[in-house]
N, C-alpha and C positions, 0 to 999 in steps of 0.2 A: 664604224661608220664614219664616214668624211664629214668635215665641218658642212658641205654645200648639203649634202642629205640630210641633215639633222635638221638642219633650215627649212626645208621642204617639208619635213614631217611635221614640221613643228608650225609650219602655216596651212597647212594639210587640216590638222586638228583644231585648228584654230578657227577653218572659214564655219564650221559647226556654231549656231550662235545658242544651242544648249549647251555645245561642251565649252564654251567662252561663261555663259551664265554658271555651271559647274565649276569654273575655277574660279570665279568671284565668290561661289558661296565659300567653296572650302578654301580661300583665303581669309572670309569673315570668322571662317569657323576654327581656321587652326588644325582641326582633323575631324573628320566623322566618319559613319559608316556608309554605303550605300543605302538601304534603309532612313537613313536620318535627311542624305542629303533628298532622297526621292521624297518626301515628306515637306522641303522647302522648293521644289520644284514642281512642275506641270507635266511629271512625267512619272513614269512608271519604273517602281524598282527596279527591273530589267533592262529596262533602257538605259538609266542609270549607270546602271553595270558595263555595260556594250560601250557607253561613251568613254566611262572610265576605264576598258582594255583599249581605249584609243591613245587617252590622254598617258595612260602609262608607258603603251609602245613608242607614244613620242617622246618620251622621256621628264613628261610634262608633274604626274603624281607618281607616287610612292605606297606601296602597302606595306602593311605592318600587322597581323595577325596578335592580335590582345584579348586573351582571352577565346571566346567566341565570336568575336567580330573580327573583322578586318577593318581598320580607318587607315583611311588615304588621306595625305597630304602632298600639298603641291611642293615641286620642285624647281627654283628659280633658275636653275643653272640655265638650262634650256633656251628661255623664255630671255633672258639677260643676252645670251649668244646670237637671239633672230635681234633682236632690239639694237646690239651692234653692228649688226649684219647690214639693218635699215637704216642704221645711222649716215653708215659708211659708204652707203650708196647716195646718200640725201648728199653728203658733203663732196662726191666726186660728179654729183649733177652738179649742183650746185657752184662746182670751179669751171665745169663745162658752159654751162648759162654768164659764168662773169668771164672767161674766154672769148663767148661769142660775141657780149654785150661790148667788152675791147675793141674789137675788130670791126666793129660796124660804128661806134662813136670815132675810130683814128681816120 
């Protein structure tokens, strides 16, 4: 997959504000299972599940089969790649607006 589609998948998963609330818990939590995370959430094991083959197609969490469980935890890589992605745009508006701002103070 190309850097610009990872980006997409990964703001994709992102405009969900349960699967946004799911990476905040399993950040607090380090790792858990579906079962645990739906237990701090307002949603149903299943759902749970459905969000987390989101967040893992985005490349966002990780499973790990322990036992009889499975715990997910998040994956920064991703997340660090949209965040520069944002940055990078902020700073090429950003020369664009002190360009314009030149050109109309000369």
């Amino acid at each position: 997959m190309d850097a610009d589609r990872d980006v997409a998948t990964v703001l994709v998963a992102l405009a969900d504000p349960t699967r946004r609330q799911l990476l905040t818990v399993l950040v607090e939590a380090g790792r858990a299972s579906a079962t645990t995370l739906a237990a701090r959430l307002a949603v149903s094991r299943q759902a749970v599940v459905k969000h987390l083959t989101v967040l893992d197609d985005a490349g966002l969490v990780t499973a790990a089969r322990v036992g009889r469980q499975v715990l997910y935890r998040v994956r920064s890589d991703p997340l660090d790649a949209s965040a520069r992605w944002m940055a990078d745009l902020a700073t090429a508006w950003e020369r664009r607006l002190e360009t314009i701002k030149r050109a109309t103070d000369g």
